[in-house]
C-alpha positions as CSV (number, residue, x, y, z in Angstrom):
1,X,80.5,145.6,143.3
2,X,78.6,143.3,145.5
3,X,80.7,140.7,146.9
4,X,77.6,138.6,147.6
5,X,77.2,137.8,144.1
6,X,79.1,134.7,143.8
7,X,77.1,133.2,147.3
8,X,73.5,134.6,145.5
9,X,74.0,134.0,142.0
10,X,76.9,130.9,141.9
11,X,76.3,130.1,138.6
12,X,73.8,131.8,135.7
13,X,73.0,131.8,132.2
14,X,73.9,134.5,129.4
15,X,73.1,134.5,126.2
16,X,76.4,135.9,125.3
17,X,78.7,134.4,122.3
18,X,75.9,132.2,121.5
19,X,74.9,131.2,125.0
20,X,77.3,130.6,128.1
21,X,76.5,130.0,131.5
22,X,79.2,131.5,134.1
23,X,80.5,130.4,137.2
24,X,81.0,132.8,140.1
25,X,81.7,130.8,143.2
26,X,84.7,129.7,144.5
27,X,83.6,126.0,145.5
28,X,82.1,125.4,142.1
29,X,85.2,127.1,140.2
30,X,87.3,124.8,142.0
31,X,85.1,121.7,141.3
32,X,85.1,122.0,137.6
33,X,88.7,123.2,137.3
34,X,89.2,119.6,138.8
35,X,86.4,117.5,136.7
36,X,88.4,117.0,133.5
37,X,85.8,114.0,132.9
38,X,82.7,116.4,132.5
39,X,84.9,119.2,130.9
40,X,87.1,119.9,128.5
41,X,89.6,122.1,127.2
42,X,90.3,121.5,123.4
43,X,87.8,124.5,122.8
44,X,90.1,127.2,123.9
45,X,89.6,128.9,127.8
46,X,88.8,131.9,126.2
47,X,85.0,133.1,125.4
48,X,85.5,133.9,122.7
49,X,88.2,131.9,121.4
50,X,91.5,132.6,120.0
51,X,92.2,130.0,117.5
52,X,95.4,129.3,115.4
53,X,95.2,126.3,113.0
54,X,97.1,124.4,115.6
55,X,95.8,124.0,119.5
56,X,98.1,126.0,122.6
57,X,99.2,122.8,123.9
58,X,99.3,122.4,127.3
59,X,96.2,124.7,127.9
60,X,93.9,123.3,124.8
61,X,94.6,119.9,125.7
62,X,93.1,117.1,127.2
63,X,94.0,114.2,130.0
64,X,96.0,112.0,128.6
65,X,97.9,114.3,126.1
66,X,97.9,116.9,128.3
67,X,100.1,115.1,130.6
68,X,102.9,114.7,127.5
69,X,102.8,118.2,126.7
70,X,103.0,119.5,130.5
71,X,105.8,116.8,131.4
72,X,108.2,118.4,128.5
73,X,107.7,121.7,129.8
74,X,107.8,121.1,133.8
75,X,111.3,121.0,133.4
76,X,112.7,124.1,132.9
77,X,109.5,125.7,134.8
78,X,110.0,123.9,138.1
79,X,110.9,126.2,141.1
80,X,114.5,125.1,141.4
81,X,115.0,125.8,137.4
82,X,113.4,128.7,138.0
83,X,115.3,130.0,140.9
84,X,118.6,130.3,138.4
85,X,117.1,133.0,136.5
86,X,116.5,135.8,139.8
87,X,119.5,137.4,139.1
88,X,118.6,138.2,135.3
89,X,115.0,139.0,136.5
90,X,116.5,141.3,139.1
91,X,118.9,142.7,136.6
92,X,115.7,143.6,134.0
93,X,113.6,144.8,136.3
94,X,116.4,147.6,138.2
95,X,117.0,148.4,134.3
96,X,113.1,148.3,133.7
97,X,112.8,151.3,136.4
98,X,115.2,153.5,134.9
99,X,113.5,155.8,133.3
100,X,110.7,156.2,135.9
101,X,112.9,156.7,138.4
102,X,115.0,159.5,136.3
103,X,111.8,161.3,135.8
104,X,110.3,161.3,139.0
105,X,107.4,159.3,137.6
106,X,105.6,157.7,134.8
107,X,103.6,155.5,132.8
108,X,104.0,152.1,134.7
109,X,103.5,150.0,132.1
110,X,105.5,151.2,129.0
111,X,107.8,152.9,130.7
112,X,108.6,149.9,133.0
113,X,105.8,146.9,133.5
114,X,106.0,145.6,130.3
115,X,110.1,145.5,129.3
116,X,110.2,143.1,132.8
117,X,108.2,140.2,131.2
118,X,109.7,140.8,127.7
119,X,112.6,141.0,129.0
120,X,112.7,137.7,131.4
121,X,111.0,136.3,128.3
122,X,113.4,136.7,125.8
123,X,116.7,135.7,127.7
124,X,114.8,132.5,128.8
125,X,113.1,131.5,125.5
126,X,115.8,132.6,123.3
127,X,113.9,135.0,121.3
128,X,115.7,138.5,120.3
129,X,114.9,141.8,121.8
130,X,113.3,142.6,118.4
131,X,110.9,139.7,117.8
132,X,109.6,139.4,121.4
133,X,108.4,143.3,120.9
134,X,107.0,142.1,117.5
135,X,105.5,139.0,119.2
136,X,104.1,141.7,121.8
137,X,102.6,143.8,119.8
138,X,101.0,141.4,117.4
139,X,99.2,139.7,120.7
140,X,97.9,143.2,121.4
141,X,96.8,144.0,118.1
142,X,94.9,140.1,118.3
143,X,93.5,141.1,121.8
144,X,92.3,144.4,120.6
145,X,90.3,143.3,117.9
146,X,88.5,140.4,120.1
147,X,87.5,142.9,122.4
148,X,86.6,145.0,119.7
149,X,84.5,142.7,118.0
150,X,86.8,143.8,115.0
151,X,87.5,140.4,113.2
152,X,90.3,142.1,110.7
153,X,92.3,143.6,113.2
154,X,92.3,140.3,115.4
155,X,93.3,138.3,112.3
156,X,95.8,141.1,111.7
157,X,97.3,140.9,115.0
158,X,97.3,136.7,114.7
159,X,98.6,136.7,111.4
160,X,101.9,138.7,112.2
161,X,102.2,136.9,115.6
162,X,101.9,133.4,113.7
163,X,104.8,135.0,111.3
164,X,107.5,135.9,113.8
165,X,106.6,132.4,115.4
166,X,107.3,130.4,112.1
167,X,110.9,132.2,111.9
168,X,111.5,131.6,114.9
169,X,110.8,127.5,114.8
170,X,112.9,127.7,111.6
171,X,115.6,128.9,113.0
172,X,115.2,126.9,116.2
173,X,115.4,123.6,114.5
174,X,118.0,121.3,114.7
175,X,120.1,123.7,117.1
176,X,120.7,120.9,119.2
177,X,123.4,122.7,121.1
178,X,121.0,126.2,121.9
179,X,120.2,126.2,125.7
180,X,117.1,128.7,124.8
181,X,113.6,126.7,126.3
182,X,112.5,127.3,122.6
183,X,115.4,125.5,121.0
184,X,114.7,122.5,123.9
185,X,110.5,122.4,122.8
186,X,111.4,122.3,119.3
187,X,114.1,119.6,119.1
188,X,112.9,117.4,122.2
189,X,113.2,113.8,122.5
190,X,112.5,111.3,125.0
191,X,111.8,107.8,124.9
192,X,111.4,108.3,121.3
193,X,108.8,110.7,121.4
194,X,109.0,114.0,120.1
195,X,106.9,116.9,118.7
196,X,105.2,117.6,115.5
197,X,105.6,120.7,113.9
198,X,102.1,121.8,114.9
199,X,102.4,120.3,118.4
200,X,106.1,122.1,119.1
201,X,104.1,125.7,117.9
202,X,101.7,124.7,120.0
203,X,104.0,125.1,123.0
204,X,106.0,127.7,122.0
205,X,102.6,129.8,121.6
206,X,101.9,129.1,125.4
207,X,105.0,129.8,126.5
208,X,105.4,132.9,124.7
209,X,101.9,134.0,124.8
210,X,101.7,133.2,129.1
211,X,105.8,135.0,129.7
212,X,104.1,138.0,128.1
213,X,100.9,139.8,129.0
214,X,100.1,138.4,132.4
215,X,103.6,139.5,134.7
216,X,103.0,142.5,132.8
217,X,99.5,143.2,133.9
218,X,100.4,141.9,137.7
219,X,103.4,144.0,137.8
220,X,101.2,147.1,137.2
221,X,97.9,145.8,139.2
222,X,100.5,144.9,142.4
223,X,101.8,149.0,141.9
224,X,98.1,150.2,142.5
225,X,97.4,147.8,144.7
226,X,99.8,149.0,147.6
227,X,99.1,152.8,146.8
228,X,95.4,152.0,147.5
229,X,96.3,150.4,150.8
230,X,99.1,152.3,152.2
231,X,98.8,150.5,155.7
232,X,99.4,147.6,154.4
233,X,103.0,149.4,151.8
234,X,104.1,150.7,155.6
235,X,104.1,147.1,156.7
236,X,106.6,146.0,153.6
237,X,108.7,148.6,154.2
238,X,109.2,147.5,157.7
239,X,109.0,143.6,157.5
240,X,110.1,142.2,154.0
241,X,109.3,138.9,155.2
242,X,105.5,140.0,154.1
243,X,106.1,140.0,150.4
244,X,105.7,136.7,149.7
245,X,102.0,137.5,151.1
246,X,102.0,140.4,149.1
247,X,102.1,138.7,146.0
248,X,99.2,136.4,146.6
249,X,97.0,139.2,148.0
250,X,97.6,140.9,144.7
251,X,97.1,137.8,142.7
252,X,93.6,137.0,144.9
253,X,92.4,141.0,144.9
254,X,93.5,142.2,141.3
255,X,94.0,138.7,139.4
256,X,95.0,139.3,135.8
257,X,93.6,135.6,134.7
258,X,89.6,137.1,135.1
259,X,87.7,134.5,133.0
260,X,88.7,130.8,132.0
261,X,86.9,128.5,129.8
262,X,85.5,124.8,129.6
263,X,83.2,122.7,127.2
264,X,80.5,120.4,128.5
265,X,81.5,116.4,127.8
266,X,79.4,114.7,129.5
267,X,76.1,115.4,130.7
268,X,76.2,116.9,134.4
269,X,74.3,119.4,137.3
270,X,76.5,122.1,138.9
271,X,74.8,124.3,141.2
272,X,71.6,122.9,140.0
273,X,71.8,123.7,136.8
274,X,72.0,120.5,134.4
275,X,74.4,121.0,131.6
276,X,74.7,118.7,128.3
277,X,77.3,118.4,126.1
278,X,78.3,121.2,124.0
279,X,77.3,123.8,126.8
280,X,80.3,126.5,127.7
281,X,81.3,127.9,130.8
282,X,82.8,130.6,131.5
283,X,84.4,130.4,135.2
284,X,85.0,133.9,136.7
285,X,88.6,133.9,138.8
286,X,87.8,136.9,139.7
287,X,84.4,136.8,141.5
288,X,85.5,133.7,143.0
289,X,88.8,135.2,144.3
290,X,86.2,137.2,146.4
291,X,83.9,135.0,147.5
292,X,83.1,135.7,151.1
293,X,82.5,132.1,151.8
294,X,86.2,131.6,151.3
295,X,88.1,134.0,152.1
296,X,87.4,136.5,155.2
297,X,86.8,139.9,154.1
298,X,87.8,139.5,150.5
299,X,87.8,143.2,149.7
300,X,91.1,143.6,152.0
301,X,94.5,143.4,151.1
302,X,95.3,141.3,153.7
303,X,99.5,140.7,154.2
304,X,98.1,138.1,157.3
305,X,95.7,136.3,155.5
306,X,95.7,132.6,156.9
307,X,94.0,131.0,153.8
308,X,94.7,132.3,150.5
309,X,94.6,129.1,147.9
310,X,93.4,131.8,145.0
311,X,92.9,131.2,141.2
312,X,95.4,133.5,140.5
313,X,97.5,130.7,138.1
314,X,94.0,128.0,138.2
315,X,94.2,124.9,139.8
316,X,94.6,121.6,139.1
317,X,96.0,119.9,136.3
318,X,95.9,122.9,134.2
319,X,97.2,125.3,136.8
320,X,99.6,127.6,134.8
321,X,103.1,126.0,134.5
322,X,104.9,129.5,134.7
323,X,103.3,130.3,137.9
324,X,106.9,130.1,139.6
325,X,108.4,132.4,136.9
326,X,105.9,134.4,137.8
327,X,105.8,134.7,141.3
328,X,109.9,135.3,140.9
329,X,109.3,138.5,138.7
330,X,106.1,139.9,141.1
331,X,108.2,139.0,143.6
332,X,112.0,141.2,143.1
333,X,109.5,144.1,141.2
334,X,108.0,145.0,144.9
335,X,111.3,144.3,146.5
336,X,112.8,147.3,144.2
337,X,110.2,149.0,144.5
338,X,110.0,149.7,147.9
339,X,114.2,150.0,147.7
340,X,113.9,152.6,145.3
341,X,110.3,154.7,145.3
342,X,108.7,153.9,148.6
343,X,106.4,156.8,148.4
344,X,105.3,156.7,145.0
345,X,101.6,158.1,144.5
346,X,99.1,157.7,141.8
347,X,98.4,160.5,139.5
348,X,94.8,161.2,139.1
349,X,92.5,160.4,137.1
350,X,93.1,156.7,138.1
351,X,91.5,154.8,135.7
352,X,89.3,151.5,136.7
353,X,91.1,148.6,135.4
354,X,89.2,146.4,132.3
355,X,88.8,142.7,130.9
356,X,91.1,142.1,128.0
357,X,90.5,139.9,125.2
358,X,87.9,137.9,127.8
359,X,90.8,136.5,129.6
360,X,93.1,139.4,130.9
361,X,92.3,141.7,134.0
362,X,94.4,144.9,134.0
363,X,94.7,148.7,133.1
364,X,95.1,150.2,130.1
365,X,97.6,153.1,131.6
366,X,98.2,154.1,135.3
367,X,100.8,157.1,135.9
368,X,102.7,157.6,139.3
369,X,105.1,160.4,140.8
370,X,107.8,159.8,142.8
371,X,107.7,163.0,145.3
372,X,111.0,164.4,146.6
C-alpha cells in the first residue's frame, strides 16, 4: 500500500454506512482525537456501531461525564496497580505456550494468543474461566455478524454477551468484601456518588470488551511481526533492553485499534473540508501510524526509532485506560518468547491480516513451527 496516502489524500469522503468522511493523516488524527468541543463520542467509535441499550462508558461518553467514569476506573488501571499483576500475567502466558511448545508449533492464537488476555482478564475482573470464554465467544459471534452485514447473528452474539454480563452484575452486587475490579465498578462509592445500573454495565462492558480481543490480536500481530524482520528478532535476543521498543513498533506497524469514530457537534473545517453537525468520521490509526510526515520510514520495524508517539491506545482524553495492562502482557509474551522459541518460523500460506468488526486489526489464523 502506498504510504503516501495519508500526505495526498488526508482526509476524503465515502459514501459508506450512509456517508463518512475518513481521516488518514497523522496531524489531523491527532487534532480531532484532542477537539472534544467539535466532536463527540456518545455515537459509538465504531462505523458501524455496536449498540447495547446502555452506552460503554468511558469510551461513549462525553467531557464532563467522561471524566466521572475514567476517574473510577484509573485506579486500578494506573501503572503502579498494574505492575502487581506481572507475575500472574507471566504465569498465564508460560502456561498459555504449553501446548505450542509441546508440539513444535501451532495455531498462535487458539492455541496460545487468546488464553493470555482471557486469562489476565478473568483473574483481574473476577469473572470465571467459564464466563470469560462465553463472554469471548459471544463478542466474536457480535463482531462476525457486523462484518458480515448479518444483523441476526450480531444480535445473537450481543444478546448472549448482554446475558453472561447481567449474571455477572447480579452476582457482583453488594459483595462489598470481593477485591475482583468488577465487584469495585459495581458497588463504588465516593463522595456519595455511585453508578446506576446501566452506568456500572456500562463499565464493565469496556472493561471486559477492551481486556479481551485487542492483547489478543497484538500478541499474535507482534509474533509475525519479528518473523518478518528477523534483523530486528536477532537484536532482542541479544539486547533485551530493546523490548520495550519492540512493543511500540508493533503497536505503530500492526496496530489492532485500525479505525476509531467521532460525530460532528459543531460546525468546523479540517483539512479543508467543512463539516456540520451530524457528519461522522472515521479516523484511520492505521494509515496514520504510517504517515511519512511523522515518523521516518514508517514501513520499518524500527527497535531505534527516536519518535514513536503512535495511536496504538488513541490519544487524549480517551486514550485507552488499559493501555498499561496492555503493554505488561505484550510485553512478558516476547520476553518468553524469545526464552523459549527463538527461531520460530511462519508456516506458509501466511495469511494477510483483516479489519474486524470496523475497529479490530488482526489475523484470522497464523501457524508457526518451532524447528529443532
Amino acid at each position: 500500500m502506498g504510504l503516501d496516502f495519508a500526505k495526498n489524500l488526508p482526509i476524503f469522503y465515502s459514501e459508506a454506512h450512509g456517508g463518512t468522511f475518513y481521516v488518514n493523516s497523522y496531524d489531523l488524527v491527532k487534532k480531532i482525537l484532542l477537539d472534544t468541543e467539535h466532536f463527540s463520542n456518545l455515537d459509538g467509535v465504531s462505523e458501524p456501531g455496536h449498540k447495547f441499550e446502555f452506552n460503554v462508558v468511558p469510551s461513549q461518553a462525553d467531557p464532563p461525564d467522561h471524566a466521572r467514569y475514567r476517574n473510577a476506573l484509573q485506579v486500578f488501571l494506573k501503572p503502579t496497580a498494574v505492575k502487581k499483576h506481572e507475575a500472574l500475567v507471566r504465569d498465564i502466558i508460560v502456561k498459555s505456550l504449553a501446548e505450542i511448545l509441546a508440539n513444535k508449533g501451532g495455531e498462535v492464537i487458539k492455541q496460545f494468543a487468546m488464553h493470555v488476555p482471557l486469562g489476565v482478564a478473568a483473574a483481574v475482573l473476577g469473572y470465571s474461566s467459564d464466563e470469560i470464554h462465553r463472554l469471548h465467544d459471544a463478542f466474536e459471534v457480535m463482531l462476525g455478524g457486523s462484518l458480515e452485514l448479518d444483523k441476526k447473528k450480531q444480535m445473537r452474539g450481543r444478546d448472549d454477551f448482554l446475558a453472561v454480563m447481567f449474571d455477572a452484575y447480579d452476582r457482583f452486587l453488594g459483595k462489598l468484601d470481593d477485591e475482583g475490579m468488577l465487584a469495585q465498578v459495581i458497588n463504588y462509592s465516593k463522595d456519595g456518588d455511585s453508578f446506576t445500573r446501566e452506568e456500572a454495565l456500562g463499565l464493565m462492558s469496556a472493561l471486559t470488551i477492551g481486556s479481551m480481543d485487542t492483547t489478543k490480536h497484538s500478541i499474535t500481530n507482534t509474533i509475525y511481526l519479528l518473523a518478518m524482520f528477523p534483523e530486528a528478532r536477532e537484536e532482542l535476543l541479544q539486547d533485551r533492553s530493546l523490548i520495550p521498543a519492540a512493543v511500540e513498533e508493533s503497536l505503530r506497524l500492526e496496530s489492532v485499534s485500525y479505525f476509531n469514530a467521532r460525530t460532528v457537534i459543531k460546525p468546523i473545517t479540517i483539512g479543508g473540508v467543512d463539516l456540520r453537525p451530524g457528519n461522522r468520521l472515521v479516523m484511520s490509526y492505521a494509515w496514520a501510524n504510517r504517515d511519512d510526515q511523522e515518523f521516518d520510514a514508517p514501513a520499518r520495524f524500527d527497535l531505534h526509532r527516536k519518535r514513536n508517539h503512535h495511536f496504538g491506545f488513541g490519544y487524549g482524553v480517551h486514550s485507552c485506560l488499559g493501555m498499561h495492562l496492555a503493554r505488561l502482557e505484550l510485553r512478558v509474551a516476547i520476553e518468553e518468547i524469545l526464552d523459549r522459541m527463538p527461531r520460530y518460523e511462519l508456516v506458509a500460506p501466511v495469511p494477510d491480516p483483516k479489519s474486524f468488526g470496523s475497529v479490530i486489526y488482526g489475523f484470522e489464523y497464523l501457524n508457526i513451527r518451532i524447528p529443532d
